[in-house]
C-alpha positions in Angstrom: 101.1 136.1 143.9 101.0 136.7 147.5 99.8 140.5 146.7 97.0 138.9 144.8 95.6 136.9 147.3 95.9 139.4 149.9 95.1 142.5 147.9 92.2 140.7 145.5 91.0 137.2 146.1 90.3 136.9 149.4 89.1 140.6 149.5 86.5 140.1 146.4 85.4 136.6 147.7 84.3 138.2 150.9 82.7 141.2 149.4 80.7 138.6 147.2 79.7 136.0 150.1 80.8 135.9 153.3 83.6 134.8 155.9 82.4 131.2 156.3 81.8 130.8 152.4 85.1 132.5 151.7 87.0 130.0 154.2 85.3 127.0 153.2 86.6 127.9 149.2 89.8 128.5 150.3 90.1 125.0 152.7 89.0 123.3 149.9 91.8 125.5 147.4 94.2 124.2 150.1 93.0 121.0 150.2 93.0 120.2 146.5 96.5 121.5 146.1 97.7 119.0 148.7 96.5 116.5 146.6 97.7 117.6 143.5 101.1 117.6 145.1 100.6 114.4 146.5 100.0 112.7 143.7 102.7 114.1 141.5 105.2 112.7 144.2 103.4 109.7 143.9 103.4 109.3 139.8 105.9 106.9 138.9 105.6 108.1 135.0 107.4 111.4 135.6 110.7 111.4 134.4 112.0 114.8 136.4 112.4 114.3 140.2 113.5 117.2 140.0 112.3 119.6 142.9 112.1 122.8 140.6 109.8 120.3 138.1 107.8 119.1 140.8 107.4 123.2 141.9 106.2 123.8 138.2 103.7 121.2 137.6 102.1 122.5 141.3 102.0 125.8 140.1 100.8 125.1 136.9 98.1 122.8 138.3 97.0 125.5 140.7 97.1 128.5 138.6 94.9 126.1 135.7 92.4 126.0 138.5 93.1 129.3 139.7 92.2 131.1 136.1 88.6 129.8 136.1 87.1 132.0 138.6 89.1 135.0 137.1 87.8 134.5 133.7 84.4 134.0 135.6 84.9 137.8 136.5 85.9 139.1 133.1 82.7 137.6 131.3 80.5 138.3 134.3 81.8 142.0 134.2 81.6 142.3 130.4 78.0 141.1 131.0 77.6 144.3 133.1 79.7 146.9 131.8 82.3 147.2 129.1 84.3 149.1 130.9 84.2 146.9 134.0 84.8 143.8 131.6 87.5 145.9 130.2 89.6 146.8 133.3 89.0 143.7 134.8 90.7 141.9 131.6 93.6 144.1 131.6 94.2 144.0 135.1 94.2 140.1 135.1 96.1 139.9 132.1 99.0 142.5 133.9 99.0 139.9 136.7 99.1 136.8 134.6 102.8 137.9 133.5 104.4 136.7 136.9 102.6 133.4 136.8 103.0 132.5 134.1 107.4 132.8 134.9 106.2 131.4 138.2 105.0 128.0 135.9 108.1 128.4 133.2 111.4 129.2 134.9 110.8 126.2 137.3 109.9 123.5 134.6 112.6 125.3 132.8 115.3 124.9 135.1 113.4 121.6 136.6 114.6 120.0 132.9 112.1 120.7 130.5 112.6 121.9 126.9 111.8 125.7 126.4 108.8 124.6 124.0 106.8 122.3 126.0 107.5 124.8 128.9 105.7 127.4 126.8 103.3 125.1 125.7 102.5 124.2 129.4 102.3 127.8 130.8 99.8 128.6 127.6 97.8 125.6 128.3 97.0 126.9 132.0 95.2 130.2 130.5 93.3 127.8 128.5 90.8 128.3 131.8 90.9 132.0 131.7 89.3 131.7 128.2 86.5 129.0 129.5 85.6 130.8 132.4 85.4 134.0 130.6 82.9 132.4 127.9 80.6 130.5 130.7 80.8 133.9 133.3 79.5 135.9 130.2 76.4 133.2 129.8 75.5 132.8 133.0 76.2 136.6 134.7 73.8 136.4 137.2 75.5 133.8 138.9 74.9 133.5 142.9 76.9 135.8 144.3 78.0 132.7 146.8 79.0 130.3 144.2 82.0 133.4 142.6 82.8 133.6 146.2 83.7 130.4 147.0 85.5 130.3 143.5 87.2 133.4 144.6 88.1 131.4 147.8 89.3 128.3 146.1 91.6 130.2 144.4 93.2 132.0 147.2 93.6 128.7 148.8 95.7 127.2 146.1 97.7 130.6 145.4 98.3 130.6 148.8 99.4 126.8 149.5 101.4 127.2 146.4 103.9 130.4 147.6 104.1 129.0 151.3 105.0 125.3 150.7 106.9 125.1 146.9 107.9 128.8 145.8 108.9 130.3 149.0 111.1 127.0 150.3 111.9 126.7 146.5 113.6 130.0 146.4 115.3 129.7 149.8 117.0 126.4 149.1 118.2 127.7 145.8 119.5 131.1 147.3 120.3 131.0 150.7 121.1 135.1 151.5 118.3 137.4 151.9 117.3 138.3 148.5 114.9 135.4 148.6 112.6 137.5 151.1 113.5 140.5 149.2 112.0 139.3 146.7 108.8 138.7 148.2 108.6 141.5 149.8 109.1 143.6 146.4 106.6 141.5 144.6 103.9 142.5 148.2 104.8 146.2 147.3 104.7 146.1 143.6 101.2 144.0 144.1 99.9 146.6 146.5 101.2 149.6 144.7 99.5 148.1 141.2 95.8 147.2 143.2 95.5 150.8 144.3 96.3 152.3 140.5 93.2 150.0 139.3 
């Protein structure tokens, strides 16, 4: 995730816009996931206290946000090309793979049965499919409004990995293979961008 953001949100958001319309989508990406996360500490109806459940539902929340302005790019880019529509749905589709663990495993471990944690994950690509649908109707949409999209992503991605999967991994696993991990997933992230 943190190869994403580095590597493709922030990057697209200020090829499409510009630095203060990127920062202000990605403020308001951090913004809204601070929220989120305050009010699922504050929900008295959730049964889990769990920390690894509270880490799911975050992640889910954000990446359910997140996949708008990605299916936003698929129907936009279908609109212009087919190949462009094309590669854009399989490279988003390649990347969904470790989000969608990122949203299972810890509602997984965080309690939850294996079907309603599959059921969840699905339910955030639900977004992907909308914003794919509405990018392909309206494609010549302001170049501004996909970059602050673009920006609200990052924000959440990025608020996500630093405050619940980073510390999340670290108190589960104390050693080094935490940051290993990370660092792998950086590489891997980079490597895959330039092949695309």
């Amino acid at each position: 995730m943190t190869a994403i953001i580095c590597f493709d949100l922030i990057p697209d958001a200020l090829e499409l816009g510009n630095i203060s319309i990127s920062l202000i989508g990605i403020i308001i990406g951090i913004v809204s996931m601070i929220f989120c996360d305050n009010s699922i500490k504050s929900t008295n109806s959730i049964k889990h206290t769990n920390k690894l459940f509270k880490t799911g539902m975050i992640v889910f929340l954000g990446l359910t946000i997140h996949n708008f302005p990605e299916g936003l790019a698929i129907g936009s880019g279908f609109s212009a090309s087919e190949s462009l529509g094309l590669s854009l749905a399989i490279a988003i589709c390649i990347h969904d793979i470790p989000e969608g663990l990122s949203i299972a495993l810890p509602l997984k471990k965080g309690g939850m049965n294996t079907t309603k944690a599959i059921l969840i994950t699905a339910i955030s690509g639900i977004t992907t499919g909308i914003g794919a649908f509405i990018g392909s109707l309206i494609s010549n949409i302001s170049p501004n409004f996909i970059s602050i999209s673009l920006g609200f992503a990052a924000g959440a991605m990025l608020y996500i990995v630093s405050c619940e999967l980073i510390p999340e991994s670290k108190h589960i696993y104390k050693g080094r293979f935490p940051a290993l991990g990370n660092i792998i997933g950086v590489v891997c992230g980079a490597i895959a961008h330039s092949l695309i």
